[in-house]
ZADO-1210 file (C-alpha; in nm, 4 decimals, padded with zeros to 6 digits):
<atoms>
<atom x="-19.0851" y="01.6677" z="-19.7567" code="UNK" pos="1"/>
<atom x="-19.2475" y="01.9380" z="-19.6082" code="UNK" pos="2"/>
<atom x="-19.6025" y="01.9825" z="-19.4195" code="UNK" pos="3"/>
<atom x="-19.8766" y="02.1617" z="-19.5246" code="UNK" pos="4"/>
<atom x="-20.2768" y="02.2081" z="-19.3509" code="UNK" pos="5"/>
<atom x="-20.6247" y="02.3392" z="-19.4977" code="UNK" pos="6"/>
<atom x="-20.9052" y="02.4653" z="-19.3452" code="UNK" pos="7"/>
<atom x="-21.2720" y="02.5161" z="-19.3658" code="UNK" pos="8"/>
<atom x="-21.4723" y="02.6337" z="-19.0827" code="UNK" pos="9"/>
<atom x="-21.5642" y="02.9460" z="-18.8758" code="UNK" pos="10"/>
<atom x="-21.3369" y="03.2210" z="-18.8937" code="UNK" pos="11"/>
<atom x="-21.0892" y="03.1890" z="-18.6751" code="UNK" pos="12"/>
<atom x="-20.7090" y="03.4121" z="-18.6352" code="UNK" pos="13"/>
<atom x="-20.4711" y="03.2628" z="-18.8759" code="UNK" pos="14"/>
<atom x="-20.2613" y="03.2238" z="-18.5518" code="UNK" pos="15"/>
<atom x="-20.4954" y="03.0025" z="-18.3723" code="UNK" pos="16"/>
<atom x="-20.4792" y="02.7303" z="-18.6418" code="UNK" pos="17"/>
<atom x="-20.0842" y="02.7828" z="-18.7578" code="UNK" pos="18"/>
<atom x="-19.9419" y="02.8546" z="-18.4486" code="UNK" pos="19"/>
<atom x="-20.1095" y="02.8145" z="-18.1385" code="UNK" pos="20"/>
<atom x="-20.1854" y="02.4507" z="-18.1478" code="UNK" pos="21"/>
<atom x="-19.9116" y="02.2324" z="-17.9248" code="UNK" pos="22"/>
<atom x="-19.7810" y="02.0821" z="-18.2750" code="UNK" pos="23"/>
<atom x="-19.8564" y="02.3322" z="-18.5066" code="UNK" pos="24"/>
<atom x="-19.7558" y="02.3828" z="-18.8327" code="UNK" pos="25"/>
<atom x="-19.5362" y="02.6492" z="-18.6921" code="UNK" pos="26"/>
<atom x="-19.3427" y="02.3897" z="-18.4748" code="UNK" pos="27"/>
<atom x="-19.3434" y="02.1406" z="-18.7812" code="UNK" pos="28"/>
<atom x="-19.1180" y="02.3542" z="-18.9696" code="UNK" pos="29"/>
<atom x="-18.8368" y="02.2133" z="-18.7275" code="UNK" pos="30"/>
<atom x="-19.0231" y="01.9329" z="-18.5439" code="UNK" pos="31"/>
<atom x="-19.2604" y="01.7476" z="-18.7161" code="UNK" pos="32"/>
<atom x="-19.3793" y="01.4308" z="-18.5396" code="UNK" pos="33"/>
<atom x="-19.4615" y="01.2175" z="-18.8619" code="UNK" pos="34"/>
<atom x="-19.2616" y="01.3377" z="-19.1416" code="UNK" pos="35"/>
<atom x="-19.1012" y="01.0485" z="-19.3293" code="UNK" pos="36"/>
<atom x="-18.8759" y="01.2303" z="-19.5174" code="UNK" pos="37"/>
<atom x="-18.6473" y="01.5404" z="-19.4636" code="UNK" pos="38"/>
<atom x="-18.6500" y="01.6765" z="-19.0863" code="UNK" pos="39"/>
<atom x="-18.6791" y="02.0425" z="-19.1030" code="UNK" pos="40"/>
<atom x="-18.8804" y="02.2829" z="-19.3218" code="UNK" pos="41"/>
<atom x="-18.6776" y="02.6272" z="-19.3576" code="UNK" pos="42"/>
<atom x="-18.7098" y="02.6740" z="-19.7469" code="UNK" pos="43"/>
<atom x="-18.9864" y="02.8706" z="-19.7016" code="UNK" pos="44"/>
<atom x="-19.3198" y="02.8859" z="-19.5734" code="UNK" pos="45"/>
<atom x="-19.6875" y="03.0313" z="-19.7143" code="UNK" pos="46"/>
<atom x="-20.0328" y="03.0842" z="-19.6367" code="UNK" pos="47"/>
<atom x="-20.3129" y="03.1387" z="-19.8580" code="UNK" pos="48"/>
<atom x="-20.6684" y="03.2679" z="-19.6623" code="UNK" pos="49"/>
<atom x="-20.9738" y="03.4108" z="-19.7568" code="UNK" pos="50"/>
<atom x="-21.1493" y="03.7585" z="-19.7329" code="UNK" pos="51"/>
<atom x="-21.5660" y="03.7736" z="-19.7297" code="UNK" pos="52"/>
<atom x="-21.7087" y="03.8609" z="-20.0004" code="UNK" pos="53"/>
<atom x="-21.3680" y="03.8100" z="-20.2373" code="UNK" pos="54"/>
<atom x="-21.3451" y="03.4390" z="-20.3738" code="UNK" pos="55"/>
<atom x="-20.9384" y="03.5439" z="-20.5146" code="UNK" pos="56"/>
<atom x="-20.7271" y="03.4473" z="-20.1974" code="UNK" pos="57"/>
<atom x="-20.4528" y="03.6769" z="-20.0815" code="UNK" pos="58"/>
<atom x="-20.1151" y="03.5165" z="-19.9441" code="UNK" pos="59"/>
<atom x="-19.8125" y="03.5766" z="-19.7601" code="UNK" pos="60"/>
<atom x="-19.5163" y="03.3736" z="-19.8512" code="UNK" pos="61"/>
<atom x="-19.1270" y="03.4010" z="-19.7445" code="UNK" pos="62"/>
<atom x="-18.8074" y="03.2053" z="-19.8563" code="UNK" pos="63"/>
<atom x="-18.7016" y="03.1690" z="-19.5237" code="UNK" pos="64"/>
<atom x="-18.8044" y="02.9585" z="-19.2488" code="UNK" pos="65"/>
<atom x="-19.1545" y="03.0577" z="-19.0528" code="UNK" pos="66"/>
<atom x="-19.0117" y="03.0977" z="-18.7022" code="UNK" pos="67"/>
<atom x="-18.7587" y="03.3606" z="-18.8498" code="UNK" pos="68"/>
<atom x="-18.9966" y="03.5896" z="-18.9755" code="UNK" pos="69"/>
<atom x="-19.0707" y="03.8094" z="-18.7340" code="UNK" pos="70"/>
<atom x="-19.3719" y="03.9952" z="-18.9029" code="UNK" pos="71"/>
<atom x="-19.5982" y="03.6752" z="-18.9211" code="UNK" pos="72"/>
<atom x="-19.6787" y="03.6642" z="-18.5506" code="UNK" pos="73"/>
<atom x="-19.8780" y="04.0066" z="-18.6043" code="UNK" pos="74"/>
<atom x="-20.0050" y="03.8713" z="-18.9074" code="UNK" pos="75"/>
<atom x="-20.1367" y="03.5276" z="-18.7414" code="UNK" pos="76"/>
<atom x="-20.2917" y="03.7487" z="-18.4493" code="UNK" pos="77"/>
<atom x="-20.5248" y="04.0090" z="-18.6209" code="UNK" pos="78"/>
<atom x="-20.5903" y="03.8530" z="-19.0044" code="UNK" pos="79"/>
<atom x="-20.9131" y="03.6297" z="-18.9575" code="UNK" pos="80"/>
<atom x="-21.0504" y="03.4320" z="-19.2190" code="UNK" pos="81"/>
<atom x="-21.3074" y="03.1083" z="-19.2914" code="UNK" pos="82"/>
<atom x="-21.0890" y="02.9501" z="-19.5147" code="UNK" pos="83"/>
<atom x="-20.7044" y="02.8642" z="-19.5843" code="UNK" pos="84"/>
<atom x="-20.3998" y="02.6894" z="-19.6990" code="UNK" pos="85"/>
<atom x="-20.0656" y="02.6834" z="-19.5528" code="UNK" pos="86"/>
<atom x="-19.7595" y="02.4816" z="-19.6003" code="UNK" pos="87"/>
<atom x="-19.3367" y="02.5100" z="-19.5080" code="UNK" pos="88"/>
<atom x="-19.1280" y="02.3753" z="-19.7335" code="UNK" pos="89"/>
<atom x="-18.8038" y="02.1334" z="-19.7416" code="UNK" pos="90"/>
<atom x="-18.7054" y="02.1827" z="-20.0817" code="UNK" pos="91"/>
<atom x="-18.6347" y="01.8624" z="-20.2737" code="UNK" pos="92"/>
<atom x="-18.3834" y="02.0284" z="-20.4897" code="UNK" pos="93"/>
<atom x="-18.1873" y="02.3821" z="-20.3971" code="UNK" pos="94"/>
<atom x="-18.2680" y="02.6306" z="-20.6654" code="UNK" pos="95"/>
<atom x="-18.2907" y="03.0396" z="-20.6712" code="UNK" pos="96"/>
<atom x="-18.6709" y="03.0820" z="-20.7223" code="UNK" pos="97"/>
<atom x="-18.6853" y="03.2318" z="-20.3291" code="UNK" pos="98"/>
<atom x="-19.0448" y="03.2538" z="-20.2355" code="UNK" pos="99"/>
<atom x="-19.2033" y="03.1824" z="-20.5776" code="UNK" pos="100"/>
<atom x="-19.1193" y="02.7659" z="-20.5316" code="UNK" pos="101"/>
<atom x="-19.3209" y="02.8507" z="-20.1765" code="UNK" pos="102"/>
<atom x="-19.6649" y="02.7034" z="-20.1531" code="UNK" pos="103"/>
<atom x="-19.9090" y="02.7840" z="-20.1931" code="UNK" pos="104"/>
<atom x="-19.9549" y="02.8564" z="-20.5507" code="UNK" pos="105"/>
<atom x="-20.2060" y="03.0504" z="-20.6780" code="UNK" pos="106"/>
<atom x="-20.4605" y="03.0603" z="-20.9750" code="UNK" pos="107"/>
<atom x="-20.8328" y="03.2555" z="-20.9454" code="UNK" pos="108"/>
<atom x="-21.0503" y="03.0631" z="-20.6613" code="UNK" pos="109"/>
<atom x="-20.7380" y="02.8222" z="-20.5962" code="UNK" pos="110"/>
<atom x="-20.4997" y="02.7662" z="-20.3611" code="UNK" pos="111"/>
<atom x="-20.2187" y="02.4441" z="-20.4197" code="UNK" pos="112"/>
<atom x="-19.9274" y="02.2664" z="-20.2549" code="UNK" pos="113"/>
<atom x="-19.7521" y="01.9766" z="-20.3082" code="UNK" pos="114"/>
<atom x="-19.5689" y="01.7697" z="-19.9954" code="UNK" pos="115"/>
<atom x="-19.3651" y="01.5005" z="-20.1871" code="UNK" pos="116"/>
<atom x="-19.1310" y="01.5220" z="-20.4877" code="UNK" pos="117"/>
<atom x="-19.1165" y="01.3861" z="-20.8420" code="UNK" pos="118"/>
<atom x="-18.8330" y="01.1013" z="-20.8336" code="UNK" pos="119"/>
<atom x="-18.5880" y="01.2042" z="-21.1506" code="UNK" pos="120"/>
<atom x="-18.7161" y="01.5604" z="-21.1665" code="UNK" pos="121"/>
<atom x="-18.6944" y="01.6946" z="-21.4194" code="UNK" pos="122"/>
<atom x="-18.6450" y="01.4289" z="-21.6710" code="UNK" pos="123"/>
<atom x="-18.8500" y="01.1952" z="-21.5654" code="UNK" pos="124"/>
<atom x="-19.1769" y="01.4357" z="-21.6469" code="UNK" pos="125"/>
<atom x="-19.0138" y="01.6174" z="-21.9734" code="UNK" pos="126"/>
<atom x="-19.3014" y="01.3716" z="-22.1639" code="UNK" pos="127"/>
<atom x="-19.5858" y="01.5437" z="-22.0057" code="UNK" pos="128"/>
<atom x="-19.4832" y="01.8847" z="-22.0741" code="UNK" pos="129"/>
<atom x="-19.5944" y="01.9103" z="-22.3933" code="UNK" pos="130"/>
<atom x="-19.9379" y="01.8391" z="-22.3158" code="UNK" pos="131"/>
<atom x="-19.9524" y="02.1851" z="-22.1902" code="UNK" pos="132"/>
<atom x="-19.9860" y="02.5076" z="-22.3413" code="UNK" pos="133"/>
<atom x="-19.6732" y="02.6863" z="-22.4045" code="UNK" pos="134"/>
<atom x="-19.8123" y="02.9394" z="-22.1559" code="UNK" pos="135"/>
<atom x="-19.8951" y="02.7518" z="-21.9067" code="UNK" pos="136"/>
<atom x="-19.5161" y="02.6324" z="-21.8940" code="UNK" pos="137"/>
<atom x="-19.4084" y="03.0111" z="-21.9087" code="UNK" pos="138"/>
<atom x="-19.6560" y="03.1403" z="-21.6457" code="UNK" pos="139"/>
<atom x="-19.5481" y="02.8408" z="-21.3836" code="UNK" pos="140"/>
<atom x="-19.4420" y="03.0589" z="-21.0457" code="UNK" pos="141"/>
<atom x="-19.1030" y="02.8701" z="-20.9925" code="UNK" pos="142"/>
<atom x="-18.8926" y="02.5798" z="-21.2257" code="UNK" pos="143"/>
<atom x="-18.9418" y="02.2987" z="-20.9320" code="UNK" pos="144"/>
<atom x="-19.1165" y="01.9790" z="-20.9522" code="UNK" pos="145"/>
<atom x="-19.4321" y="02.1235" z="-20.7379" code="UNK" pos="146"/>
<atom x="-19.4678" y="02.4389" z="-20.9603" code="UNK" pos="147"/>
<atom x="-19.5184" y="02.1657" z="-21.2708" code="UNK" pos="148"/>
<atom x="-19.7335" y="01.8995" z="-21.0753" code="UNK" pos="149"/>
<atom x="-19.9552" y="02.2459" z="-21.0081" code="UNK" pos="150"/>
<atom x="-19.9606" y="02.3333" z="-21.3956" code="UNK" pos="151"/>
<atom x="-20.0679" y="01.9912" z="-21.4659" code="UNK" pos="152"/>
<atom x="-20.3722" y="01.9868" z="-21.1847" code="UNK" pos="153"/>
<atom x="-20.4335" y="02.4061" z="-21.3148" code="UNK" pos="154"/>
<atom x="-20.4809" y="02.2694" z="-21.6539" code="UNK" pos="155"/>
<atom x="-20.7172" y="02.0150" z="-21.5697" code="UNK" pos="156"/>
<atom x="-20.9239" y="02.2615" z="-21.3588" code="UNK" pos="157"/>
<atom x="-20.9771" y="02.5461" z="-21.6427" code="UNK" pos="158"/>
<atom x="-21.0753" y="02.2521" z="-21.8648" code="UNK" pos="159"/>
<atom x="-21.3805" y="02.1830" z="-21.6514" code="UNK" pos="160"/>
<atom x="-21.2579" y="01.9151" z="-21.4493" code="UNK" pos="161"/>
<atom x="-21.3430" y="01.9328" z="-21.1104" code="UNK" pos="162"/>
<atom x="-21.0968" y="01.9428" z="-20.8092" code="UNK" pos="163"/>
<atom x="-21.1074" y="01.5785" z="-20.7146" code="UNK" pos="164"/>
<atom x="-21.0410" y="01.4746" z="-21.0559" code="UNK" pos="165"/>
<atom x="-20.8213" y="01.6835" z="-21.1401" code="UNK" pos="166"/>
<atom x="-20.5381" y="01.5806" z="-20.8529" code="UNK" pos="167"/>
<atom x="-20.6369" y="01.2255" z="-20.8796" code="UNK" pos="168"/>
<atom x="-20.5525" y="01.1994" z="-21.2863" code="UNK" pos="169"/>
<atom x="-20.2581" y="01.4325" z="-21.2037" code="UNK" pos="170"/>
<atom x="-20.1511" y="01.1991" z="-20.9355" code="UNK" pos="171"/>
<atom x="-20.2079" y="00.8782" z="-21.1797" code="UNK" pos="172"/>
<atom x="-19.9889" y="01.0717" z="-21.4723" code="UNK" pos="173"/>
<atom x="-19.7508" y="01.1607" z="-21.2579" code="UNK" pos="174"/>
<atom x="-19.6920" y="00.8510" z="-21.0932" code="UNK" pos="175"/>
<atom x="-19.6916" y="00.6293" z="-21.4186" code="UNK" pos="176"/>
<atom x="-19.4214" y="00.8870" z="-21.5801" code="UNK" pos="177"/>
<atom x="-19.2100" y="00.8681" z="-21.2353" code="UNK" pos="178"/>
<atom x="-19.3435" y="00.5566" z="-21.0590" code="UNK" pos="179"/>
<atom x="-19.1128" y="00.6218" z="-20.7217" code="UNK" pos="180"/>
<atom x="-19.2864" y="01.0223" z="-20.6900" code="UNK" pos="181"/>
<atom x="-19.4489" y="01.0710" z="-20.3602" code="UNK" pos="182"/>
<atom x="-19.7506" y="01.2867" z="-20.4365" code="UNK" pos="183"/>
<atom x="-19.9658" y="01.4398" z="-20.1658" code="UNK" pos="184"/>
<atom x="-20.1547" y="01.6850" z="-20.3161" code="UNK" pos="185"/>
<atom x="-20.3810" y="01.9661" z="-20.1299" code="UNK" pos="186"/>
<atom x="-20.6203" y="02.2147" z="-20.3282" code="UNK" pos="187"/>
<atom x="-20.8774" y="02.4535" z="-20.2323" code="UNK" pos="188"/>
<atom x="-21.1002" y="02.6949" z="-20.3511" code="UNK" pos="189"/>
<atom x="-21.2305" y="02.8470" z="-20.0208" code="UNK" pos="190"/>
<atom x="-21.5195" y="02.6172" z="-19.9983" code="UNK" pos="191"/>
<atom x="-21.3859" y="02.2578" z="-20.0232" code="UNK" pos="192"/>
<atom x="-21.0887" y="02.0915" z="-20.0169" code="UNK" pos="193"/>
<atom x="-20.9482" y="01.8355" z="-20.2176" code="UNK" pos="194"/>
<atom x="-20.6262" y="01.6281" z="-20.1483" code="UNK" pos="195"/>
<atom x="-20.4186" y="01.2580" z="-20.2309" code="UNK" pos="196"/>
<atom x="-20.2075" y="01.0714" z="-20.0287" code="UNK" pos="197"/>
<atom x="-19.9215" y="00.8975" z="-20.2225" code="UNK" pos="198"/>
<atom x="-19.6415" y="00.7825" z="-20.0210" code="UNK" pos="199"/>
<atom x="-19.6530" y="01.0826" z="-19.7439" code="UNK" pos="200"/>
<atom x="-19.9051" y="01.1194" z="-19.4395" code="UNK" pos="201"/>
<atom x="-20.2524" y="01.2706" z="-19.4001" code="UNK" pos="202"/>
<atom x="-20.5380" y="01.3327" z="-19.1442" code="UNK" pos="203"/>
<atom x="-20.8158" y="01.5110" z="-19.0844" code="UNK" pos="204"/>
<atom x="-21.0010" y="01.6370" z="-18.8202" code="UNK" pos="205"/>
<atom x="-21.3593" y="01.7423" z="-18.7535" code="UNK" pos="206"/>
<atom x="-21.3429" y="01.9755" z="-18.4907" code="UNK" pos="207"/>
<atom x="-21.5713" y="01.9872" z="-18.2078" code="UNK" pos="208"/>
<atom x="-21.6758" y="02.3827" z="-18.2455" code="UNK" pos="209"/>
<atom x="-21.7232" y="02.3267" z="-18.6625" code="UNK" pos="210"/>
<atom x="-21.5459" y="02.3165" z="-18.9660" code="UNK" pos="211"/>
<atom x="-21.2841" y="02.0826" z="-19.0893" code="UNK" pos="212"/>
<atom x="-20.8749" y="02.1006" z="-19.0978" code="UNK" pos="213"/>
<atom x="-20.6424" y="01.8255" z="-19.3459" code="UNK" pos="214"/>
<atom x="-20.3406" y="01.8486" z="-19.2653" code="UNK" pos="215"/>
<atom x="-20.0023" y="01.6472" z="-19.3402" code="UNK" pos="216"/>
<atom x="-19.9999" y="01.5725" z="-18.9520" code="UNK" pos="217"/>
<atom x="-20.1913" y="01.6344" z="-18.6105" code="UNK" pos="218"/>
<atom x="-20.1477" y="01.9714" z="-18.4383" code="UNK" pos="219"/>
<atom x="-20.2459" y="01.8329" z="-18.1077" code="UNK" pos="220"/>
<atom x="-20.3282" y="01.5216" z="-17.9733" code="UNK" pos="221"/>
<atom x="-20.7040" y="01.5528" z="-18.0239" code="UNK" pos="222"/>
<atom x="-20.7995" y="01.1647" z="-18.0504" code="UNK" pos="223"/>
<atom x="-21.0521" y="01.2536" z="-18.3518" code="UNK" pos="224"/>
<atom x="-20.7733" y="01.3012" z="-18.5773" code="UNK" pos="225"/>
<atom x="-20.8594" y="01.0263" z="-18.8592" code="UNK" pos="226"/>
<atom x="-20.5269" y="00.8963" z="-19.0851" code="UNK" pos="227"/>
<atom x="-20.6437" y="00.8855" z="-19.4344" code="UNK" pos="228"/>
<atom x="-20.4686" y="00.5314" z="-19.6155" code="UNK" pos="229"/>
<atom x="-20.1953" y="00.5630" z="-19.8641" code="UNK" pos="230"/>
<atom x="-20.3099" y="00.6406" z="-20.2536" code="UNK" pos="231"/>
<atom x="-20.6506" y="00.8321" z="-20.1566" code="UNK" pos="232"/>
<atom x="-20.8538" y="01.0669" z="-20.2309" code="UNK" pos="233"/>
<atom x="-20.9972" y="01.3021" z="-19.9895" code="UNK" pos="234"/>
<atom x="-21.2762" y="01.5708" z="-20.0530" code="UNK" pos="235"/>
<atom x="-21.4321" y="01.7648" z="-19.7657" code="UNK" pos="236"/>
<atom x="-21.6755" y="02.0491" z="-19.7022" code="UNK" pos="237"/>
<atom x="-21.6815" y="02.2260" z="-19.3922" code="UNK" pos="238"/>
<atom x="-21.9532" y="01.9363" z="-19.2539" code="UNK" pos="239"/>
<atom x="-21.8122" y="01.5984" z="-19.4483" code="UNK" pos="240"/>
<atom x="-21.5440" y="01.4167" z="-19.5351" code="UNK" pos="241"/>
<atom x="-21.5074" y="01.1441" z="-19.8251" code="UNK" pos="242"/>
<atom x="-21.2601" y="00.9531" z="-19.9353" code="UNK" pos="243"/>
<atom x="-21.1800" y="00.7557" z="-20.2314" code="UNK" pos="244"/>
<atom x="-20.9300" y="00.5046" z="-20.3053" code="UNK" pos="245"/>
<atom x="-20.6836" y="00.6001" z="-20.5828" code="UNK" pos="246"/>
<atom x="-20.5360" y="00.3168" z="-20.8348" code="UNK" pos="247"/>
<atom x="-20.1919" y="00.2492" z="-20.8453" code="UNK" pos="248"/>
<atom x="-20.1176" y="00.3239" z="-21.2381" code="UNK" pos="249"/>
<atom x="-19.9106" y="-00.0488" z="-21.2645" code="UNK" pos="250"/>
<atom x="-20.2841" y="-00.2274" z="-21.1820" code="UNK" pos="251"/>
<atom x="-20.4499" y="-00.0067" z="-21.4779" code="UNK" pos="252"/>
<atom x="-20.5624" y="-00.2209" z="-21.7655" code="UNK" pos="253"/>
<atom x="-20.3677" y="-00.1094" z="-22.0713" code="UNK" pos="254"/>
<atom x="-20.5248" y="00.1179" z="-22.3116" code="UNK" pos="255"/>
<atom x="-20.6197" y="-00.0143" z="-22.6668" code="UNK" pos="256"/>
<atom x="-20.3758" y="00.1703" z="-22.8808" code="UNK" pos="257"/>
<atom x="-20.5161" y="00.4769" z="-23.1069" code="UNK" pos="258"/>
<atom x="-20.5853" y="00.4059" z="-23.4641" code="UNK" pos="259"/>
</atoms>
C-alpha cells in the first residue's frame, strides 16, 4: 500500500520529478503500474524537500488525494529544491488522524515513510512499545502502524545509529514481532537516502543529467531503472548506489539467553 519516491540530485521543480514524468507519482495515486497491494492512493499525500543552506526540511501534506488538491500544481511549478521525499497513501486501516498519518514524517535532518503495513496492528507490536520512551510514544504524529515503525527507526537514529542500521534492525524487529508485515522503508536526511524492501517493490534510477531517485516504482520507462530484490537494503548518495541483503529474522541464530 501506497507509493512513495526520494531524491538526490540537482535542483530541479518539485513538479518535474512528482508530476511531470509519464508515470509519476502523481498518476500513481490512482494508477500505479506495480503496486501489489491496494489500487488507489487517496488517503493522503506529502512531500518533504529541502531549502539551501537549512538542513530542517519543510513539507506539505493533505488528507486528501494529490490530484484533488488544487494548490499543489503551483507548488510543484515554482518550489525548487536538491533534495526530497514524497509519498500518497492507501491507508491500511481508516482512522481520524487526517494529514498527520501522511508521510512523510518528520524529525530534525529526517524525512520517513513507510509503504507496507504491520500484519495484526496494533497488537502484534504492543511488545516493542515499551522499549521506547514514554515520549517518544506521546510525540508520534498519528496512532497508525507507520507513525510507530517511524518511532522505532527515530529512536535508533538519536541513539547514534546510523540510517542504514537503523531501518534494517527496525525492519528485523518488526518482522520477527509480526512475521507477515510488509516493510519498505524510505529515510532521508537531504544528503543520502536509505531504504528496505520487504514484501513491496523498489527501484532506482541514476539519471543521465545527475543525481539519483528510489522510488516504489518507475516514473517512465527509462530502461536504467534497476529493481532492488526483496529483503534489501539500499543506501545511495547522489553518485552511488549500494545495496545489502537483509536477513529474514526466522534464519537468525537464536540468542544465548541473558543471565
Amino acid at each position: 500500500m501506497c507509493r512513495h519516491l526520494a531524491y538526490l540530485g540537482p535542483e530541479e521543480p518539485l513538479g518535474r520529478l512528482l508530476v511531470e514524468p509519464a508515470h509519476s507519482l502523481y498518476r500513481q495515486s490512482w494508477a500505479p503500474r506495480r503496486q501489489k497491494y491496494g489500487t488507489v492512493n487517496a488517503d493522503g499525500f506529502g512531500v518533504g524537500w529541502y531549502a539551501e543552506g537549512d538542513p530542517v526540511p519543510a513539507r506539505y501534506r493533505r488528507a486528501g488525494p494529490i490530484w484533488a488538491d488544487l494548490s499543489f500544481a503551483d507548488l510543484g511549478r515554482v518550489v525548487r529544491t536538491e533534495a526530497l521525499l514524497a509519498a500518497v497513501r492507501d491507508a491500511t486501516l481508516a482512522g481520524a488522524d487526517a494529514e498527520a498519518a501522511a508521510a512523510p514524517y518528520a524529525s530534525g535532518p529526517w524525512l520517513f515513510s513507510h509503504n507496507g503495513a504491520v500484519a495484526g496492528w496494533p497488537r502484534s507490536l504492543a511488545p516493542l512499545a515499551p522499549a521506547l520512551p514514554a515520549t517518544d510514544l506521546l510525540s508520534m504524529e498519528a496512532r497508525n502502524d507507520s507513525a510507530f515503525v517511524w518511532a522505532l527507526v527515530l529512536h535508533r537514529l538519536s541513539n547514534g545509529d546510523e540510517e542504514g542500521q537503523a531501518l534494517a534492525d527496525t525492519v528485523l524487529e518488526v518482522a520477527a514481532a509480526a512475521p507477515a508485515s510488509r516493510l519498505n522503508l524510505l529515510l532521508t536526511n537531504g544528503e543520502s537516502i536509505a531504504a528496505t524492501t520487504w514484501g513491496d517493490t523498489l527501484f532506482y534510477l541514476a539519471r543521465p543529467g545527475g543525481g539519483t531517485v528510489v522510488a516504489s516504482e518507475p516514473y517512465d520507462d527509462d530502461p536504467h531503472w534497476q529493481e532492488v530484490p526483496d529483503r534489501t537494503l539500499l543506501a545511495a548518495s547522489r553518485t552511488d548506489v549500494l545495496l545489502t541483503p537483509l536477513k529474514d529474522p526466522a534464519e537468525l541464530p537464536l540468542k544465548e539467553p541473558r543471565t
